[in-house]
mmCIF entry with sequence, helices, sheets and N, C-alpha, C, O atoms, coordinates in Angstrom:
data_MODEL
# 
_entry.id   MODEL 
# 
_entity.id                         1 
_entity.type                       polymer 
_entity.pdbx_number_of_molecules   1 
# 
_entity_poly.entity_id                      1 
_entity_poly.type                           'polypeptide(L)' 
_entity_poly.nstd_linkage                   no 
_entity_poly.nstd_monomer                   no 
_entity_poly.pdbx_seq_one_letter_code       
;(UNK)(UNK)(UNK)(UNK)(UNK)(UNK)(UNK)(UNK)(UNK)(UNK)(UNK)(UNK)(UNK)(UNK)(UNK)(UNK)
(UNK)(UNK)(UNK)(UNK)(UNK)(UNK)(UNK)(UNK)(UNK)(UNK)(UNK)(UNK)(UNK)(UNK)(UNK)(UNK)
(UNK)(UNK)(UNK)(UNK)(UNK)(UNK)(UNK)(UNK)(UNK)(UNK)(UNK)(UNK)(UNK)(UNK)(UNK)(UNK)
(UNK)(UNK)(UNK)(UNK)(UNK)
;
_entity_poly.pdbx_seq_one_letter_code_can   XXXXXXXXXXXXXXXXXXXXXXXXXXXXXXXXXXXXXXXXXXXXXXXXXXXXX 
_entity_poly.pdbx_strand_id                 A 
# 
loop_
_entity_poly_seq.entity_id 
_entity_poly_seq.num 
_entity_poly_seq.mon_id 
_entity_poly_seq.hetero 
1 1  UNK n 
1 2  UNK n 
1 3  UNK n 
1 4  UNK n 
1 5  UNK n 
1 6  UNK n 
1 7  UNK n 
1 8  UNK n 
1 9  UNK n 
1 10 UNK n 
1 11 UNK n 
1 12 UNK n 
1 13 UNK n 
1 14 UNK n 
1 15 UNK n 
1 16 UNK n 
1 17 UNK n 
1 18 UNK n 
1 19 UNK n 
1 20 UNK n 
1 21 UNK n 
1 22 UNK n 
1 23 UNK n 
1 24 UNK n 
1 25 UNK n 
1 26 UNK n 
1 27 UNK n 
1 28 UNK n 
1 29 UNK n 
1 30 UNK n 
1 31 UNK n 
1 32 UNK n 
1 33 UNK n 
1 34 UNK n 
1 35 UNK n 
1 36 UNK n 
1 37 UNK n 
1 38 UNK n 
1 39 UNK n 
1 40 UNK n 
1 41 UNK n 
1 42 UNK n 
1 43 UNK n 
1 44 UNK n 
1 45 UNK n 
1 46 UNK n 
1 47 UNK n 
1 48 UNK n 
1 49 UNK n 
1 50 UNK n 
1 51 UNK n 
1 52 UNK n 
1 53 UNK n 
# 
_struct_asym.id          A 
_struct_asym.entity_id   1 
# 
loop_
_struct_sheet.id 
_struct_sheet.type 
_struct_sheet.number_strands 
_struct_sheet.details 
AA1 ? 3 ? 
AA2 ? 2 ? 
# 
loop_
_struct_sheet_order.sheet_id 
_struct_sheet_order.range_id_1 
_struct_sheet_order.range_id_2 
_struct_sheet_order.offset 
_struct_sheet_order.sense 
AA1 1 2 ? anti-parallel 
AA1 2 3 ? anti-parallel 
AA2 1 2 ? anti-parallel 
# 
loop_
_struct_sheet_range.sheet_id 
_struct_sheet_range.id 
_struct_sheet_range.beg_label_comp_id 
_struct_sheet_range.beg_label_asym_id 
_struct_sheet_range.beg_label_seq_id 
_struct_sheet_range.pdbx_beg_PDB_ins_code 
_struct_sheet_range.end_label_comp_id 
_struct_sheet_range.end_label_asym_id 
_struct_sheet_range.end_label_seq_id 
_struct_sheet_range.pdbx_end_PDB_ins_code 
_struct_sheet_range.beg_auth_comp_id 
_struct_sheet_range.beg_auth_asym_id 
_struct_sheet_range.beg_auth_seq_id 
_struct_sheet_range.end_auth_comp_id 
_struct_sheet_range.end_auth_asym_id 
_struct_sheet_range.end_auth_seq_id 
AA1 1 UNK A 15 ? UNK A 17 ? UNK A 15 UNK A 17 
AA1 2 UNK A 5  ? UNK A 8  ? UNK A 5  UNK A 8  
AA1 3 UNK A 37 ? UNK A 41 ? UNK A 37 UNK A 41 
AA2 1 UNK A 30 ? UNK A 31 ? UNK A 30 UNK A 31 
AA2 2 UNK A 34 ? UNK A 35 ? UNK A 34 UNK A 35 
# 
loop_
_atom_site.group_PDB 
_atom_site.id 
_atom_site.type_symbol 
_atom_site.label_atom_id 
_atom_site.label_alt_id 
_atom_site.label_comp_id 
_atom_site.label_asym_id 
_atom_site.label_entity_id 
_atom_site.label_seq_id 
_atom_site.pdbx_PDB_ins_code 
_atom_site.Cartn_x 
_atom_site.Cartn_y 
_atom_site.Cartn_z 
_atom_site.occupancy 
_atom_site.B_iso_or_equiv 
_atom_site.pdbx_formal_charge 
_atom_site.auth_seq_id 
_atom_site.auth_comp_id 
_atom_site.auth_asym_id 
_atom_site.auth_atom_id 
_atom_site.pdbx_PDB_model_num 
ATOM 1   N N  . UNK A 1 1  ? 76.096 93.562  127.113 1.00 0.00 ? 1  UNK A N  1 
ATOM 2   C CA . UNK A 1 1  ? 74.760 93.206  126.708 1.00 0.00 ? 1  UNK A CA 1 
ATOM 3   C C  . UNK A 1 1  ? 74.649 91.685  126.702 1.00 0.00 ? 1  UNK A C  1 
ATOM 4   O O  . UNK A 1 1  ? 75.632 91.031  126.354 1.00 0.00 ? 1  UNK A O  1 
ATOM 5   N N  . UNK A 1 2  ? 73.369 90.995  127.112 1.00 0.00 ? 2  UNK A N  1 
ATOM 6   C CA . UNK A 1 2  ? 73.507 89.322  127.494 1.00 0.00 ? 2  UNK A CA 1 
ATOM 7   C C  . UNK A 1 2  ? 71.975 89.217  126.371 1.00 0.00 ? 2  UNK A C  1 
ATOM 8   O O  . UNK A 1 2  ? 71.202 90.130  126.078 1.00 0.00 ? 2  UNK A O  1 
ATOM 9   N N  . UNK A 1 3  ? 71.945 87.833  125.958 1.00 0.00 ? 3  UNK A N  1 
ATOM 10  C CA . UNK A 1 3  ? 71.043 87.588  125.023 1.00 0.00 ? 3  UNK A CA 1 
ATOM 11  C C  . UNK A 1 3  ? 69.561 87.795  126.029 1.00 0.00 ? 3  UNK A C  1 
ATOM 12  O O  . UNK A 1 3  ? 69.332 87.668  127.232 1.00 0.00 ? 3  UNK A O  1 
ATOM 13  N N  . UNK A 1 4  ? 68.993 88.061  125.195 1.00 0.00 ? 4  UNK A N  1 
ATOM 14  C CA . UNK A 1 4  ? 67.278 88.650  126.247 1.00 0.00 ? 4  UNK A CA 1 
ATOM 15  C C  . UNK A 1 4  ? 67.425 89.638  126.616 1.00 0.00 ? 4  UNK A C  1 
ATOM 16  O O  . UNK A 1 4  ? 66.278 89.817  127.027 1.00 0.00 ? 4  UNK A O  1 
ATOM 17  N N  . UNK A 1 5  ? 68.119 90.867  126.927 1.00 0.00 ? 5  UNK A N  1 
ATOM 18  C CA . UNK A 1 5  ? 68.206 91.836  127.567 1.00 0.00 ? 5  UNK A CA 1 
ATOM 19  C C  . UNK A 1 5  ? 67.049 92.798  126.214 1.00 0.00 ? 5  UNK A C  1 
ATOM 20  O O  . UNK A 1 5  ? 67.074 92.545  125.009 1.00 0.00 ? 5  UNK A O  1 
ATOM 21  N N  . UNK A 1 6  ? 66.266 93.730  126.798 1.00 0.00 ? 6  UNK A N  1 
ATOM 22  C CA . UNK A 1 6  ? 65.587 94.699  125.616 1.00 0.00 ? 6  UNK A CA 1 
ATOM 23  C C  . UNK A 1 6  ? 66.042 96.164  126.405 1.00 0.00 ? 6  UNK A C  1 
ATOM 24  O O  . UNK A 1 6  ? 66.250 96.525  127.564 1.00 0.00 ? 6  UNK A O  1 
ATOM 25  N N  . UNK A 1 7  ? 66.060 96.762  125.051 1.00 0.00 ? 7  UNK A N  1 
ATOM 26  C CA . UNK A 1 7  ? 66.217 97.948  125.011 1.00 0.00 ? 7  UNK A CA 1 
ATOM 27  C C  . UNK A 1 7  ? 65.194 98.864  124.441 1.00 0.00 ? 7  UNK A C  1 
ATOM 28  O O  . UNK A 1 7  ? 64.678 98.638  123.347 1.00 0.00 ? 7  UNK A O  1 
ATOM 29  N N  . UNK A 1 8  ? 64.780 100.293 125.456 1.00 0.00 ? 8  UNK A N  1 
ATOM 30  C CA . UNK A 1 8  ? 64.074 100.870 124.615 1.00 0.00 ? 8  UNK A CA 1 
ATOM 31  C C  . UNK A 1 8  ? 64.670 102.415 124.269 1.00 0.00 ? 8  UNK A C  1 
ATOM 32  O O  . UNK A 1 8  ? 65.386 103.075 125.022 1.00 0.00 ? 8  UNK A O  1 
ATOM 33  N N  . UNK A 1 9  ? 64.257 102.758 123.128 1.00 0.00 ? 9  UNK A N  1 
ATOM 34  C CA . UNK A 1 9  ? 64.216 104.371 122.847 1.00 0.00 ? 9  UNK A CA 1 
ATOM 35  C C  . UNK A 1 9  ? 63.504 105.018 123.468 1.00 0.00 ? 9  UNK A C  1 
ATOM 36  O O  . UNK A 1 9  ? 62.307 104.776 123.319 1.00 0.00 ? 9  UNK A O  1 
ATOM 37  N N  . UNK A 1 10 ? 63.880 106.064 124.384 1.00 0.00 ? 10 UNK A N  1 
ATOM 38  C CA . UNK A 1 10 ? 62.586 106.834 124.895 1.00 0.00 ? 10 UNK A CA 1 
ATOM 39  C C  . UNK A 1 10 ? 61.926 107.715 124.276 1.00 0.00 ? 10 UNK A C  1 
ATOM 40  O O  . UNK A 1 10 ? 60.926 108.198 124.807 1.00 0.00 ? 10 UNK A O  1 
ATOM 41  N N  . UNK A 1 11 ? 62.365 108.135 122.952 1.00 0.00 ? 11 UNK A N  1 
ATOM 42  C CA . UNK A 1 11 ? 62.208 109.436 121.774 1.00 0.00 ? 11 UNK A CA 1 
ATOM 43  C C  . UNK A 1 11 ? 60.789 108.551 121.346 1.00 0.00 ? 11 UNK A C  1 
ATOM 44  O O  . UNK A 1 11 ? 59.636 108.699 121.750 1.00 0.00 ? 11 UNK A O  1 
ATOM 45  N N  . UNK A 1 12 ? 61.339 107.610 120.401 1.00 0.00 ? 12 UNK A N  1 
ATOM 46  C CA . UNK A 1 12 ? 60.157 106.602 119.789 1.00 0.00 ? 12 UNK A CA 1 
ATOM 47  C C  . UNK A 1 12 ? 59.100 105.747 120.488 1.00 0.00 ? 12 UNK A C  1 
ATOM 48  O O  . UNK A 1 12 ? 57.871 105.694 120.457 1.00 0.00 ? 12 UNK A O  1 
ATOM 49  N N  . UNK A 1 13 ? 60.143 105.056 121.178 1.00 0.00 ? 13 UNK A N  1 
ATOM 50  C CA . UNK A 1 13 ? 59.515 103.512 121.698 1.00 0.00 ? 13 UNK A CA 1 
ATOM 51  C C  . UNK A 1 13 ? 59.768 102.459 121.473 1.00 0.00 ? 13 UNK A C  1 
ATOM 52  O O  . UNK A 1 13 ? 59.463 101.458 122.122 1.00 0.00 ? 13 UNK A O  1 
ATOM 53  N N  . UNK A 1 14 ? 60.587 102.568 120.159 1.00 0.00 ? 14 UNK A N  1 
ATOM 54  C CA . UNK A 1 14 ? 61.194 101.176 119.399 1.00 0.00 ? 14 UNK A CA 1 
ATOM 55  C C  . UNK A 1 14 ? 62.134 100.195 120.855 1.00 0.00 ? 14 UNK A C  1 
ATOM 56  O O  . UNK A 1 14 ? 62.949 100.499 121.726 1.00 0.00 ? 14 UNK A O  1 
ATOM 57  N N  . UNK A 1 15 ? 61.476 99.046  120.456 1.00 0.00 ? 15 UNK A N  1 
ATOM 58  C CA . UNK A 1 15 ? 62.132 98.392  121.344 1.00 0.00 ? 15 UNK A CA 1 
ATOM 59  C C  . UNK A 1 15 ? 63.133 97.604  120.844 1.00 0.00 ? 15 UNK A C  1 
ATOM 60  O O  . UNK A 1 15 ? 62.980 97.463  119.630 1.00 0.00 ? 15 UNK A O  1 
ATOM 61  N N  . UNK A 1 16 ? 64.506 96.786  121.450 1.00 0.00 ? 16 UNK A N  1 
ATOM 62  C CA . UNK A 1 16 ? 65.241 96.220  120.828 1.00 0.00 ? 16 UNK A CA 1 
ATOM 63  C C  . UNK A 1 16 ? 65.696 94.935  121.982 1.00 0.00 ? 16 UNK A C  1 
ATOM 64  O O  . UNK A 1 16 ? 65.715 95.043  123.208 1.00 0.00 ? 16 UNK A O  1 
ATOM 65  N N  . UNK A 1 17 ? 66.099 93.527  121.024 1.00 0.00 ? 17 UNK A N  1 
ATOM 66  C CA . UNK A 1 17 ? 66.004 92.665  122.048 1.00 0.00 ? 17 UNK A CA 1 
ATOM 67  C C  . UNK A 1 17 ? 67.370 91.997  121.723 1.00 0.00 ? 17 UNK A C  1 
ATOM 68  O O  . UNK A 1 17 ? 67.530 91.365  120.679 1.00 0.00 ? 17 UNK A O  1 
ATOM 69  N N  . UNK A 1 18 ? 68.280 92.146  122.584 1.00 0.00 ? 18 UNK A N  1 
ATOM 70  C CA . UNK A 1 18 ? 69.851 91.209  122.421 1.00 0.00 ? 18 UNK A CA 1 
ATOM 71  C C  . UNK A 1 18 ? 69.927 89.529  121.779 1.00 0.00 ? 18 UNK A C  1 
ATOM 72  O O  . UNK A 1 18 ? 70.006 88.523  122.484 1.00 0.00 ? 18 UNK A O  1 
ATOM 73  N N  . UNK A 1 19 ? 69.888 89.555  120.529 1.00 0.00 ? 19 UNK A N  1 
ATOM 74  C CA . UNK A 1 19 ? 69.699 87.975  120.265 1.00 0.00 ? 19 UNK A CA 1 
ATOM 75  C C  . UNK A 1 19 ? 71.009 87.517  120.112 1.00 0.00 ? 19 UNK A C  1 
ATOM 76  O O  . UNK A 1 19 ? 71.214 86.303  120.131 1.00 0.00 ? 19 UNK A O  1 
ATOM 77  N N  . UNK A 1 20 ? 72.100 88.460  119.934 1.00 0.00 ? 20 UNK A N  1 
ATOM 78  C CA . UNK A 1 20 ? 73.715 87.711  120.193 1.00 0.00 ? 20 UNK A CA 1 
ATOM 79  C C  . UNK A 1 20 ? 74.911 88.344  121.183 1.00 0.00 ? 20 UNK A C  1 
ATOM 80  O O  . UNK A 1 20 ? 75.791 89.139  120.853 1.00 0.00 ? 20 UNK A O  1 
ATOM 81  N N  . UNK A 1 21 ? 74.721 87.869  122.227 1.00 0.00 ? 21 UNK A N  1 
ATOM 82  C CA . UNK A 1 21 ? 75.521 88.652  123.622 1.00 0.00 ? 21 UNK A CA 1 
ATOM 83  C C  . UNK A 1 21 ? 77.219 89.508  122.937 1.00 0.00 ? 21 UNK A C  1 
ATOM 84  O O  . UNK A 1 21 ? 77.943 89.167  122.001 1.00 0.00 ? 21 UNK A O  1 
ATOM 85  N N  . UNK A 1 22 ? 77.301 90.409  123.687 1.00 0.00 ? 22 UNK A N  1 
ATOM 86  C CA . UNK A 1 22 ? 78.570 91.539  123.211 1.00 0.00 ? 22 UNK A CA 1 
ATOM 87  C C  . UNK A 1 22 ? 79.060 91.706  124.755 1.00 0.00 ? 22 UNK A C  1 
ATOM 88  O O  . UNK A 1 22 ? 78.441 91.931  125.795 1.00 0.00 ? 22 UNK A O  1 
ATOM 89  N N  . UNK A 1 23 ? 80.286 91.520  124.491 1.00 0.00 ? 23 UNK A N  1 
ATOM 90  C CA . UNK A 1 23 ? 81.186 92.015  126.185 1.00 0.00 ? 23 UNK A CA 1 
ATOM 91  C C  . UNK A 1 23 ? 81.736 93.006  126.026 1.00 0.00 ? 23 UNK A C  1 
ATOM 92  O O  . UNK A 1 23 ? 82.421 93.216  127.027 1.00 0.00 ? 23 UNK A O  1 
ATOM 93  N N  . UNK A 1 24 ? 81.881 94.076  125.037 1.00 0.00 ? 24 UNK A N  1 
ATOM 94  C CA . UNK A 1 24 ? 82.639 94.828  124.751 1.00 0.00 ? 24 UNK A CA 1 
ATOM 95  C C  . UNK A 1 24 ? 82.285 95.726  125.671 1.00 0.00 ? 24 UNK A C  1 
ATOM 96  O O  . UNK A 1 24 ? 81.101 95.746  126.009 1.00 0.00 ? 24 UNK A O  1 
ATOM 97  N N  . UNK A 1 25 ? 83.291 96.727  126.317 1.00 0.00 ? 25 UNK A N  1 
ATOM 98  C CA . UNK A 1 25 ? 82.753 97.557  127.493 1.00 0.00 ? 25 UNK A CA 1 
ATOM 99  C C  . UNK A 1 25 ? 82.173 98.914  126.643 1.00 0.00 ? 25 UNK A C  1 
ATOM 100 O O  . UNK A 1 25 ? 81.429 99.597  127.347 1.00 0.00 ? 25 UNK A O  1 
ATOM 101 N N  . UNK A 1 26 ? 82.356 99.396  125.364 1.00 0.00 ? 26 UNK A N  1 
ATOM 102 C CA . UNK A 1 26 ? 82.504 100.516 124.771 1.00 0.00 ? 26 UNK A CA 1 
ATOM 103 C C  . UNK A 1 26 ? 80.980 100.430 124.059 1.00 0.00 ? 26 UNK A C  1 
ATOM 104 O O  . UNK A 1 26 ? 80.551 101.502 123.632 1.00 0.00 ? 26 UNK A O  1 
ATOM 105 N N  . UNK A 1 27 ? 80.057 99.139  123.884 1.00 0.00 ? 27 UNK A N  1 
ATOM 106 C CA . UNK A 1 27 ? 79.200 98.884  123.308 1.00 0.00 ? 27 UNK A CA 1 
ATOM 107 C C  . UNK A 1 27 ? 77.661 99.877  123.962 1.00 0.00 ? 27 UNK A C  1 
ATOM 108 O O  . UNK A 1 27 ? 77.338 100.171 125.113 1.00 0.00 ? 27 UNK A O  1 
ATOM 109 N N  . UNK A 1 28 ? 77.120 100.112 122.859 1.00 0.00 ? 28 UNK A N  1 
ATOM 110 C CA . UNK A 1 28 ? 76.102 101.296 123.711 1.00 0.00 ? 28 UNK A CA 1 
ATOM 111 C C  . UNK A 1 28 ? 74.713 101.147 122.352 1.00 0.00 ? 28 UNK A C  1 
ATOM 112 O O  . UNK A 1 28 ? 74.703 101.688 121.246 1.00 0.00 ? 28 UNK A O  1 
ATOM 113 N N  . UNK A 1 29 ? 74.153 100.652 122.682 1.00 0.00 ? 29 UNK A N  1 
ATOM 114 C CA . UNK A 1 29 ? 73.057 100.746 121.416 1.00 0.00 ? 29 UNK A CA 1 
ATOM 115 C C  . UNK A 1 29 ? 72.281 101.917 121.538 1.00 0.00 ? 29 UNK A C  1 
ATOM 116 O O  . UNK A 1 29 ? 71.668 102.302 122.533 1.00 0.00 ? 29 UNK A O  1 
ATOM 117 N N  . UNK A 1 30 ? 72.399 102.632 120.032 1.00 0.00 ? 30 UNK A N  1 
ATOM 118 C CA . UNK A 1 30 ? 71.418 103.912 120.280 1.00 0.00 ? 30 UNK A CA 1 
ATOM 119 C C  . UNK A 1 30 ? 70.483 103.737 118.890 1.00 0.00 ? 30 UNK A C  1 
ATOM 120 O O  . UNK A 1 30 ? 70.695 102.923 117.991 1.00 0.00 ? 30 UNK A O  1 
ATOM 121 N N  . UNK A 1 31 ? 69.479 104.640 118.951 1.00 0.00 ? 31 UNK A N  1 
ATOM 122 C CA . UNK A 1 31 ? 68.449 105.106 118.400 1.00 0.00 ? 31 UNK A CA 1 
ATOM 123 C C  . UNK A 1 31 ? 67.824 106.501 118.485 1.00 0.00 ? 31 UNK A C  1 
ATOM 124 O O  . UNK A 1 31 ? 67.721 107.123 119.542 1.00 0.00 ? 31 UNK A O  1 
ATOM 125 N N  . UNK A 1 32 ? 67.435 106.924 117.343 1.00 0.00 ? 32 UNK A N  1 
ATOM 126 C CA . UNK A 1 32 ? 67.085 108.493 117.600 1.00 0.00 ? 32 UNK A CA 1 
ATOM 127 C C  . UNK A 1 32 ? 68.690 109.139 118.005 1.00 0.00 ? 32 UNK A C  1 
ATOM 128 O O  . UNK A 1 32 ? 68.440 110.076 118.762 1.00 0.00 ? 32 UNK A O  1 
ATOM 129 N N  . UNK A 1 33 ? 69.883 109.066 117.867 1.00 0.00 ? 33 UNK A N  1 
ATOM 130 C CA . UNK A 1 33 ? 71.083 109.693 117.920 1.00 0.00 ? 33 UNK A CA 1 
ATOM 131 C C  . UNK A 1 33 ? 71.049 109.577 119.657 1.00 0.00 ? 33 UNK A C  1 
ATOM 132 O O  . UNK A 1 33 ? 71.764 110.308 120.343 1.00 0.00 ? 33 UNK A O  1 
ATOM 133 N N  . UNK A 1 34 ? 70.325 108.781 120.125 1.00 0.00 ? 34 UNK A N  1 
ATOM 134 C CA . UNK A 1 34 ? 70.387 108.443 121.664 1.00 0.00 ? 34 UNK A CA 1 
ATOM 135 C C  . UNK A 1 34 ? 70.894 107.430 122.117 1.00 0.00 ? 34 UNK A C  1 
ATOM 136 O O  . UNK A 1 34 ? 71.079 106.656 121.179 1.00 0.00 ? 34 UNK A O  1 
ATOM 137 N N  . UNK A 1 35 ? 71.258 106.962 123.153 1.00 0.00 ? 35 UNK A N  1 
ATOM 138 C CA . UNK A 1 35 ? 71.363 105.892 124.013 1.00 0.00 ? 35 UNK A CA 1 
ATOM 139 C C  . UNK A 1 35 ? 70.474 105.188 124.691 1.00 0.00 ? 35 UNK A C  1 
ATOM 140 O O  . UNK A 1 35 ? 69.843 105.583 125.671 1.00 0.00 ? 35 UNK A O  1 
ATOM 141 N N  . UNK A 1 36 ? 70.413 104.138 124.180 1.00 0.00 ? 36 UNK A N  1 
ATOM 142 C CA . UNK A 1 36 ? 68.916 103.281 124.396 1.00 0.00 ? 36 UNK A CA 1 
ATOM 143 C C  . UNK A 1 36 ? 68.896 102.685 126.145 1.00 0.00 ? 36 UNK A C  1 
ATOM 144 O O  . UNK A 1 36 ? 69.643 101.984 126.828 1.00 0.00 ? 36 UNK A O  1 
ATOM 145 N N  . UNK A 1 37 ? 67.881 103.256 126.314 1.00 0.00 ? 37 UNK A N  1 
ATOM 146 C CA . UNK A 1 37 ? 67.676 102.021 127.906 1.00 0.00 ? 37 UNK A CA 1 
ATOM 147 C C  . UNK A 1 37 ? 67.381 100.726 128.405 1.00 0.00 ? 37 UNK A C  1 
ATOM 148 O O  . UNK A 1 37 ? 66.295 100.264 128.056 1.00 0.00 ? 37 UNK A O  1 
ATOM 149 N N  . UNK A 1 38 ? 68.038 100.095 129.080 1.00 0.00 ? 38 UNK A N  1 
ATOM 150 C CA . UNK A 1 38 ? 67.861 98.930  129.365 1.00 0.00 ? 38 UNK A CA 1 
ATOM 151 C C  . UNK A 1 38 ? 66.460 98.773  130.070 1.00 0.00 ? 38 UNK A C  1 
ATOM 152 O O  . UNK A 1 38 ? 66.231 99.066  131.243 1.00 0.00 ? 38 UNK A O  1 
ATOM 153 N N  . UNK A 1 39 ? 65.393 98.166  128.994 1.00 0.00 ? 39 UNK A N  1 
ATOM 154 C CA . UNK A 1 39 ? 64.049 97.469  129.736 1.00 0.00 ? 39 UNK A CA 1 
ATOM 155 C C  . UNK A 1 39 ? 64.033 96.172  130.650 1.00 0.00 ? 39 UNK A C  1 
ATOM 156 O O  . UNK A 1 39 ? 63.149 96.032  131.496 1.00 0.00 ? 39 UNK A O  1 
ATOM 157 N N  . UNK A 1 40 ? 64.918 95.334  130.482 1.00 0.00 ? 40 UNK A N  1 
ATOM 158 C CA . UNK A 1 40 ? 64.257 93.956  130.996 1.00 0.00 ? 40 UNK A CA 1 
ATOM 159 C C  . UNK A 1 40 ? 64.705 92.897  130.075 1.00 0.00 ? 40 UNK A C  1 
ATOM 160 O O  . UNK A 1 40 ? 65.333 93.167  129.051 1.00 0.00 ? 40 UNK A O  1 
ATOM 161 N N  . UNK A 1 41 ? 64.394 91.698  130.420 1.00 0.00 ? 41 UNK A N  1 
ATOM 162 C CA . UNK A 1 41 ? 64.725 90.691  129.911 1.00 0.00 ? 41 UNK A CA 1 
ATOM 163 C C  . UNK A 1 41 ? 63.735 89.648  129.183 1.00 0.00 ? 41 UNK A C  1 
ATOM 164 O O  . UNK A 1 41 ? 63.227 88.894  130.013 1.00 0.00 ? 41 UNK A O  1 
ATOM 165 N N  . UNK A 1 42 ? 63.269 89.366  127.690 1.00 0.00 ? 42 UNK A N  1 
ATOM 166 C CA . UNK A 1 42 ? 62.434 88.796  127.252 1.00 0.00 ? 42 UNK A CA 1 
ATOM 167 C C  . UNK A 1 42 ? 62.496 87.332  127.748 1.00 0.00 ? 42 UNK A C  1 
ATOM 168 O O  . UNK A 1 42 ? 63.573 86.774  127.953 1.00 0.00 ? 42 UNK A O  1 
ATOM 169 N N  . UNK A 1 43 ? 61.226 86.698  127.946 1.00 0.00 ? 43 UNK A N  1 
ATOM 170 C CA . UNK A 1 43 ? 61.389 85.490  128.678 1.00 0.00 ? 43 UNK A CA 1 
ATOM 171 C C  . UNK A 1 43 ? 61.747 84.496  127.698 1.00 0.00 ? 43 UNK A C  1 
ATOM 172 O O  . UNK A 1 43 ? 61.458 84.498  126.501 1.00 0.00 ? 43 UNK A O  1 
ATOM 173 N N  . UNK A 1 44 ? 62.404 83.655  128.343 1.00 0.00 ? 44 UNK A N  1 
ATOM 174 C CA . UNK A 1 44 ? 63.293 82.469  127.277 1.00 0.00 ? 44 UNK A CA 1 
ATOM 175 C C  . UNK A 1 44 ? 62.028 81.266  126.817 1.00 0.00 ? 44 UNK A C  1 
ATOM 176 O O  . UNK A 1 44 ? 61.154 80.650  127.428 1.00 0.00 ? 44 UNK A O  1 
ATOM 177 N N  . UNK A 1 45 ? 62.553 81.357  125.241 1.00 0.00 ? 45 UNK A N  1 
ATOM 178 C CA . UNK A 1 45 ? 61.426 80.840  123.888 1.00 0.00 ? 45 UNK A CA 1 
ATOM 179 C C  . UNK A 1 45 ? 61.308 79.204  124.878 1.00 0.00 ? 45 UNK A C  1 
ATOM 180 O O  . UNK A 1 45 ? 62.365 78.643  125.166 1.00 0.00 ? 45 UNK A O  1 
ATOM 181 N N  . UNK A 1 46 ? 60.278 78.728  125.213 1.00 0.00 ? 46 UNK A N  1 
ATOM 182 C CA . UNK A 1 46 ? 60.088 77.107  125.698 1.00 0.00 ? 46 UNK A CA 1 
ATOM 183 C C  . UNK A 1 46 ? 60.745 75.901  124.867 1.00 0.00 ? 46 UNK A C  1 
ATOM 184 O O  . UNK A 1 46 ? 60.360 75.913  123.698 1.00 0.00 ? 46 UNK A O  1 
ATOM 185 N N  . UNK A 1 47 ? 61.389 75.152  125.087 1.00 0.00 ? 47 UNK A N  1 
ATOM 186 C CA . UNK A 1 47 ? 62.079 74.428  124.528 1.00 0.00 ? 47 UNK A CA 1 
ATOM 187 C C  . UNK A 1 47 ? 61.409 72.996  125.119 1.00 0.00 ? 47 UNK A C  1 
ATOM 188 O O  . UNK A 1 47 ? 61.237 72.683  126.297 1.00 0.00 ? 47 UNK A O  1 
ATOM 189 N N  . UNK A 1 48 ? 60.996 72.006  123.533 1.00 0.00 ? 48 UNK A N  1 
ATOM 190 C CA . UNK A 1 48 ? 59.806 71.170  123.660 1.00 0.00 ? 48 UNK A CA 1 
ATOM 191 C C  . UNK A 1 48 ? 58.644 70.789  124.166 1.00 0.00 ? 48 UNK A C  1 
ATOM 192 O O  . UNK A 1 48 ? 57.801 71.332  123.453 1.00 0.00 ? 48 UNK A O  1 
ATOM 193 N N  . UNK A 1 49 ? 58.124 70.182  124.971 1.00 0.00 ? 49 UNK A N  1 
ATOM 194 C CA . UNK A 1 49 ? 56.928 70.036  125.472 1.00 0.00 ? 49 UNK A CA 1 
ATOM 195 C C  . UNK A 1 49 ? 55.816 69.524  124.590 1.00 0.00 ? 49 UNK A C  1 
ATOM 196 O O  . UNK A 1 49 ? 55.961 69.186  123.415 1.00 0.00 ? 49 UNK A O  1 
ATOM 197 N N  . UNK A 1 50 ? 55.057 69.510  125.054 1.00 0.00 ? 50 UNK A N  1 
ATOM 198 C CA . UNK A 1 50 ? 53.430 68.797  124.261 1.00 0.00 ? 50 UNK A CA 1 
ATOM 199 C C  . UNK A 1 50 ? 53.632 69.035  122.986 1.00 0.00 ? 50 UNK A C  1 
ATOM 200 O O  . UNK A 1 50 ? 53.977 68.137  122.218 1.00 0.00 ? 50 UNK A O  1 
ATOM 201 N N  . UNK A 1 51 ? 53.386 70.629  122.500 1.00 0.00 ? 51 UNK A N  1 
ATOM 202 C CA . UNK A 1 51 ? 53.382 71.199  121.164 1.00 0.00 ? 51 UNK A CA 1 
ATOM 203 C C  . UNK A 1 51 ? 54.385 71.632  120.759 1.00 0.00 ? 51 UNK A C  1 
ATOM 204 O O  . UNK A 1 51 ? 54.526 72.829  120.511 1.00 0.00 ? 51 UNK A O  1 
ATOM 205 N N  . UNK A 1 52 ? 55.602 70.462  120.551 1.00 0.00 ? 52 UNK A N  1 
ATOM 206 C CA . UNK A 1 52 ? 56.821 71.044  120.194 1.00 0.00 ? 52 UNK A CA 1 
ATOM 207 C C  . UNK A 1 52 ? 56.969 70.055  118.608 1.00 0.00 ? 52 UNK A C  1 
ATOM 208 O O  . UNK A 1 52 ? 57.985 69.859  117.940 1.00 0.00 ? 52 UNK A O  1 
ATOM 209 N N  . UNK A 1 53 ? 55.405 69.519  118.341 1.00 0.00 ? 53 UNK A N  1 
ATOM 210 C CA . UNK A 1 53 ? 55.199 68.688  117.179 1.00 0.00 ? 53 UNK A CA 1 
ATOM 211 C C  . UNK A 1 53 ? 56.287 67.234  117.012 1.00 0.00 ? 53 UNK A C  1 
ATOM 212 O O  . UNK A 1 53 ? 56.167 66.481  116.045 1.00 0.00 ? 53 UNK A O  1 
# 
C-alpha cells in the first residue's frame, strides 16, 4: 500500500485513503469482514503557492 492509494468497500462504500505507506506483503485492508478494493490515488495536497498565507 503507497500513501494516496484509496480503498473502497463494495458492501458499504466507505472509502479509505493510505496516509502512512506499508510494504508488508501479508497487508490486506478489509471492511464489512471483506477485502477492500483498490480505487485510485487521491491527488497530492498543493504545497504553497498564492494562498499558502
Amino acid at each position: 500500500m503507497k500513501v494516496g492509494d484509496v480503498y473502497t468497500c463494495e458492501d458499504c462504500g466507505a472509502e479509505f485513503a493510505v496516509t502512512k505507506a506499508c510494504d508488508c506483503e501479508d497487508c490486506q485492508p478489509k471492511c464489512c469482514d471483506k477485502p477492500l478494493k483498490l480505487k485510485g490515488r487521491e491527488p497530492a495536497a498543493p504545497q504553497g503557492g498564492c494562498c499558502s498565507g
